[in-house]
ChimeraX commands (.cxc) that place a marker at each C-alpha (Angstrom):
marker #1 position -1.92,-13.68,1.61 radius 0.5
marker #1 position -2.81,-10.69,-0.23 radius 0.5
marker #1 position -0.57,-7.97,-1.29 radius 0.5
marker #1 position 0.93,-4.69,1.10 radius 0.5
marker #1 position 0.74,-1.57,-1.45 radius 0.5
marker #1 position 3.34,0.51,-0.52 radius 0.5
marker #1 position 3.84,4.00,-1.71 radius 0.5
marker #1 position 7.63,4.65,-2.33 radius 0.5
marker #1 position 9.23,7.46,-3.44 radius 0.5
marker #1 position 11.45,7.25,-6.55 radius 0.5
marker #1 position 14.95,8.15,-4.68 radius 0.5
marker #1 position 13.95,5.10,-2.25 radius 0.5
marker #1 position 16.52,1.91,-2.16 radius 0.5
marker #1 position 15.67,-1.09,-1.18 radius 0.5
marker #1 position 16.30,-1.30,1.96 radius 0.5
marker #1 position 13.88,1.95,2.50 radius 0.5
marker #1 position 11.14,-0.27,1.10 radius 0.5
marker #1 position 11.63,-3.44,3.16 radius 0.5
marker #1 position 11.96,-0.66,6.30 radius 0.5
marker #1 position 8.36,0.88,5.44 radius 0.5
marker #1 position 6.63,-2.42,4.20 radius 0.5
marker #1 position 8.02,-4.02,7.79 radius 0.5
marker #1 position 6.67,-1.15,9.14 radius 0.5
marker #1 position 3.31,-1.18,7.93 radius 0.5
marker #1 position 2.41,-4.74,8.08 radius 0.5
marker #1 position 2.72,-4.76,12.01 radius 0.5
marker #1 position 0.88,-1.36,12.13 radius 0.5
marker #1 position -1.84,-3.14,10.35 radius 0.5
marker #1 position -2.07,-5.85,12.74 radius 0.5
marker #1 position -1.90,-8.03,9.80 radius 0.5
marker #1 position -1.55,-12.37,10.50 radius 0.5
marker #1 position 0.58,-14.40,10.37 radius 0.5
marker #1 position 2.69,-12.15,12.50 radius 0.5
marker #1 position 6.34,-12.02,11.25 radius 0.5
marker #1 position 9.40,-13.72,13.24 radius 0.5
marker #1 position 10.76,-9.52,13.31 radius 0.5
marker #1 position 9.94,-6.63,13.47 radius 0.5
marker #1 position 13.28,-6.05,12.27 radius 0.5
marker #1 position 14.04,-4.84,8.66 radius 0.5
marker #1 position 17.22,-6.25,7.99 radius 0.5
marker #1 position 15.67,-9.74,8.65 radius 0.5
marker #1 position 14.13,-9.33,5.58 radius 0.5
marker #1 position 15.40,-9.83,2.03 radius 0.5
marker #1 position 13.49,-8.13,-0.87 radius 0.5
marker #1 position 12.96,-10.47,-4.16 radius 0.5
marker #1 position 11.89,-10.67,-8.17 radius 0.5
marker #1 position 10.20,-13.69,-7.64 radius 0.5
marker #1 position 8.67,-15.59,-4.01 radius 0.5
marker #1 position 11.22,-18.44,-6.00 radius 0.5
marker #1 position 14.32,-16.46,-6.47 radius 0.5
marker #1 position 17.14,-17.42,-3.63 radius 0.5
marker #1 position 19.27,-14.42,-4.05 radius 0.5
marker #1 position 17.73,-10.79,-2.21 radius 0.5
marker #1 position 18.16,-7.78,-4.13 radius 0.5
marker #1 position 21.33,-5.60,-2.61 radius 0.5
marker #1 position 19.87,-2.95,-0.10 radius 0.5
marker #1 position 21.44,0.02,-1.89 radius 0.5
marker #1 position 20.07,-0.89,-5.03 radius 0.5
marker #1 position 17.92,2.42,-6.55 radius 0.5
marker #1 position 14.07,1.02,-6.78 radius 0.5
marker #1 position 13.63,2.93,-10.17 radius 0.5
marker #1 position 16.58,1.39,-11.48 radius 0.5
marker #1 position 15.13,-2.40,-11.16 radius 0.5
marker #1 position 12.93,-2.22,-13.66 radius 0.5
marker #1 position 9.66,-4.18,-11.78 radius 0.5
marker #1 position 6.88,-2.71,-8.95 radius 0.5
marker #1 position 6.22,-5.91,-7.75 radius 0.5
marker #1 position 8.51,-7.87,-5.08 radius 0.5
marker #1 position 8.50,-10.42,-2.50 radius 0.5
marker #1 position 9.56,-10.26,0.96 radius 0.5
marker #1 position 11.53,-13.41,2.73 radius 0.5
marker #1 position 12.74,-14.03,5.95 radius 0.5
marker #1 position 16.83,-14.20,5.37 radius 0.5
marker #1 position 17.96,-17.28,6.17 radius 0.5
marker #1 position 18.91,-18.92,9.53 radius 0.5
marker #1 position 22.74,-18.79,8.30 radius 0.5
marker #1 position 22.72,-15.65,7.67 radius 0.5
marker #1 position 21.06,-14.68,11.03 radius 0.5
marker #1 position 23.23,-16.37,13.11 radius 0.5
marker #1 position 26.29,-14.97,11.51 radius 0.5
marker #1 position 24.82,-11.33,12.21 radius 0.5
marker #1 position 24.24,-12.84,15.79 radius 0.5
marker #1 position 27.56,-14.04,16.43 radius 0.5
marker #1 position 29.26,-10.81,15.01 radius 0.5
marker #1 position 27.67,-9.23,17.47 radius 0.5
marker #1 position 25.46,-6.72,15.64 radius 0.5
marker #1 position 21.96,-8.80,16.22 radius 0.5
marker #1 position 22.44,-9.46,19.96 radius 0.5
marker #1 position 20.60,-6.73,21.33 radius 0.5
marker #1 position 22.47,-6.59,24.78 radius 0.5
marker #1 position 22.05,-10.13,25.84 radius 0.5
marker #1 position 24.38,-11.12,28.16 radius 0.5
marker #1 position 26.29,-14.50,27.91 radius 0.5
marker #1 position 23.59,-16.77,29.16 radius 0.5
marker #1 position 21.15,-15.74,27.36 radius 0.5
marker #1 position 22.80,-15.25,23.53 radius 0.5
marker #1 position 23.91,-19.04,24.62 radius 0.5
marker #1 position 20.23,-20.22,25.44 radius 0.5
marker #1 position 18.89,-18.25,22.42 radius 0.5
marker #1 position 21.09,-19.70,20.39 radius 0.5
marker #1 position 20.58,-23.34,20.86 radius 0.5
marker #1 position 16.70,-22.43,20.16 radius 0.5
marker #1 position 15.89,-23.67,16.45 radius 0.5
marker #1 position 14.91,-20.59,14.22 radius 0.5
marker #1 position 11.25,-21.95,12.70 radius 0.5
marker #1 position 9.92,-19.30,10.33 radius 0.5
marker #1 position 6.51,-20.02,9.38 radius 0.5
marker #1 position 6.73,-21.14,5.81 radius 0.5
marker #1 position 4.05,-19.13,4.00 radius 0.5
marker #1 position 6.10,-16.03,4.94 radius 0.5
marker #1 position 7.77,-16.70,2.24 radius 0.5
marker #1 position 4.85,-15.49,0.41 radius 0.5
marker #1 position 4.14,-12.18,1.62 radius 0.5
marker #1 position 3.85,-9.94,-1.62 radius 0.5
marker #1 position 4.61,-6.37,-1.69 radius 0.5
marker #1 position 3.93,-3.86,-4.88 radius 0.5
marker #1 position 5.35,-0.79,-3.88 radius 0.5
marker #1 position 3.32,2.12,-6.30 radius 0.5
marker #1 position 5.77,4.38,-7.99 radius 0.5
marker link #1:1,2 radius 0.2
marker link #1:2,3 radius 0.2
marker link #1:3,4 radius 0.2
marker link #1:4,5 radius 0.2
marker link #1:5,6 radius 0.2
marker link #1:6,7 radius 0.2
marker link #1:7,8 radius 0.2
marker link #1:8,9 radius 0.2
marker link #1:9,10 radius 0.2
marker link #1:10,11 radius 0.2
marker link #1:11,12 radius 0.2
marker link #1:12,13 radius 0.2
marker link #1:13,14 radius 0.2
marker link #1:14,15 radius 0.2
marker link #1:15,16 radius 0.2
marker link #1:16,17 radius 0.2
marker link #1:17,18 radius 0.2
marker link #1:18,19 radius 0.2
marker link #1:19,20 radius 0.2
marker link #1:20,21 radius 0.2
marker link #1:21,22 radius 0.2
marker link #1:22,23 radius 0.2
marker link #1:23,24 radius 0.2
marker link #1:24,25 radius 0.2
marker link #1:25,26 radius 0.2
marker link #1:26,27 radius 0.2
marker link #1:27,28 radius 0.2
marker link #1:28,29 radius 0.2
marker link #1:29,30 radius 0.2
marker link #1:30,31 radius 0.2
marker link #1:31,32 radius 0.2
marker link #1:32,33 radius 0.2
marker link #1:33,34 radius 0.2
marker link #1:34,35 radius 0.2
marker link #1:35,36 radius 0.2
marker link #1:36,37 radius 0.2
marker link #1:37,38 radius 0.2
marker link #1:38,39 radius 0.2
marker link #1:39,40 radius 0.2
marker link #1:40,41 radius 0.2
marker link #1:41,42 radius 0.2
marker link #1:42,43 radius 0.2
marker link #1:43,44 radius 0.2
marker link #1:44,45 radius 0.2
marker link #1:45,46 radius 0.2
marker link #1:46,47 radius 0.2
marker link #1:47,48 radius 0.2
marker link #1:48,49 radius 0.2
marker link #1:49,50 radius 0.2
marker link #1:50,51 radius 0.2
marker link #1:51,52 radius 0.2
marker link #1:52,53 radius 0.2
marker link #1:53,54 radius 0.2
marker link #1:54,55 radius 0.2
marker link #1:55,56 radius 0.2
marker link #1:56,57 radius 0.2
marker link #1:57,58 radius 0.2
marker link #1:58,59 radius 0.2
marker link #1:59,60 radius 0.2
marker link #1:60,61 radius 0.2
marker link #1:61,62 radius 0.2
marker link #1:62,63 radius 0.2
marker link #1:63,64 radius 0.2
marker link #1:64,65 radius 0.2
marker link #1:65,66 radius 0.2
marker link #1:66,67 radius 0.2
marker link #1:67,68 radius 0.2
marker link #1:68,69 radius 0.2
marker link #1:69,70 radius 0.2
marker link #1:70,71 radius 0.2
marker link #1:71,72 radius 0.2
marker link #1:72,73 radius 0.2
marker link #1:73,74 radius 0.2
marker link #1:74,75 radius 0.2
marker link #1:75,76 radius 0.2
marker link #1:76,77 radius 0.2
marker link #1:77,78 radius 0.2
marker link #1:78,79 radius 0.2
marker link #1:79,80 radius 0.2
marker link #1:80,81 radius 0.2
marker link #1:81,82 radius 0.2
marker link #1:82,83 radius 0.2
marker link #1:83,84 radius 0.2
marker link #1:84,85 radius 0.2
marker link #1:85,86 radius 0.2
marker link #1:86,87 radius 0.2
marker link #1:87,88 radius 0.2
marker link #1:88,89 radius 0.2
marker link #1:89,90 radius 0.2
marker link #1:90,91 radius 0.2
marker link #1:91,92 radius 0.2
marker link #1:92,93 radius 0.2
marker link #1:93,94 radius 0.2
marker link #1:94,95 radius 0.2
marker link #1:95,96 radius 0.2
marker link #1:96,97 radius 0.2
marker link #1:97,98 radius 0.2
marker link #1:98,99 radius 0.2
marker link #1:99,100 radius 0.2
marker link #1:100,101 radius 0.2
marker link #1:101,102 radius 0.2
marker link #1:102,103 radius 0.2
marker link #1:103,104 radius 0.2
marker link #1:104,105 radius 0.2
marker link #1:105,106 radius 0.2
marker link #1:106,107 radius 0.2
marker link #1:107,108 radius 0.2
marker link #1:108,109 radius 0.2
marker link #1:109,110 radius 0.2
marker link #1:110,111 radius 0.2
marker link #1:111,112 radius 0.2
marker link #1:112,113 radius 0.2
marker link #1:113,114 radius 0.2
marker link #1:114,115 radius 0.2
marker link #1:115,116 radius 0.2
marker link #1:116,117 radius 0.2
marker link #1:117,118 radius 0.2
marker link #1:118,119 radius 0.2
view
């Protein structure tokens, strides 16, 4: 995988960055193709080994690195966004039931994707 440069401004938060990264790696075309297209899918991290995403209103200039990785969130965490209602998108009954029993296999090298946002 190589790295997404992203050019963020310095009042950005996180959750700016993981919108515009998102947002640039399907304009690109790029491969493998991500699970979303989504931005709040997405957790921003230190490290490709750290579990725990940075907040999304945390102040880029204030976190004292330029480089980060971006991770699928986890299944539990998706399906709790599902079943509250805010990820289902306007599917009726049927289908949120039939999507739901579907297992949630993220690729595992996306995991990897790097992204050095240039302050």
């Amino acid at each position: 995988m190589w790295p997404l440069h992203v050019m963020a401004r310095t009042e950005w938060r996180v959750a700016d960055l993981v919108a515009a990264a998102v947002e640039l790696y399907v304009r690109e075309g790029r491969r493998p193709l991500l699970p979303s297209a989504d931005p709040t899918a997405f957790g921003l991290h230190f490290s490709q080994f750290s579990l725990q995403s940075l907040g999304p209103e945390e102040k880029l200039t204030e976190l004292g690195s330029r480089s980060f990785f971006l991770c699928p969130k986890n299944a539990a965490a998706a399906a709790a966004t599902v079943s509250s209602g805010e990820g289902a998108g306007g599917l009726s009954g049927d289908e949120e039931a039939n999507s739901a029993k579907k297992p949630n296999v993220l690729a595992p090298w996306l995991g990897l994707i790097r992204f050095c946002p240039l302050l």
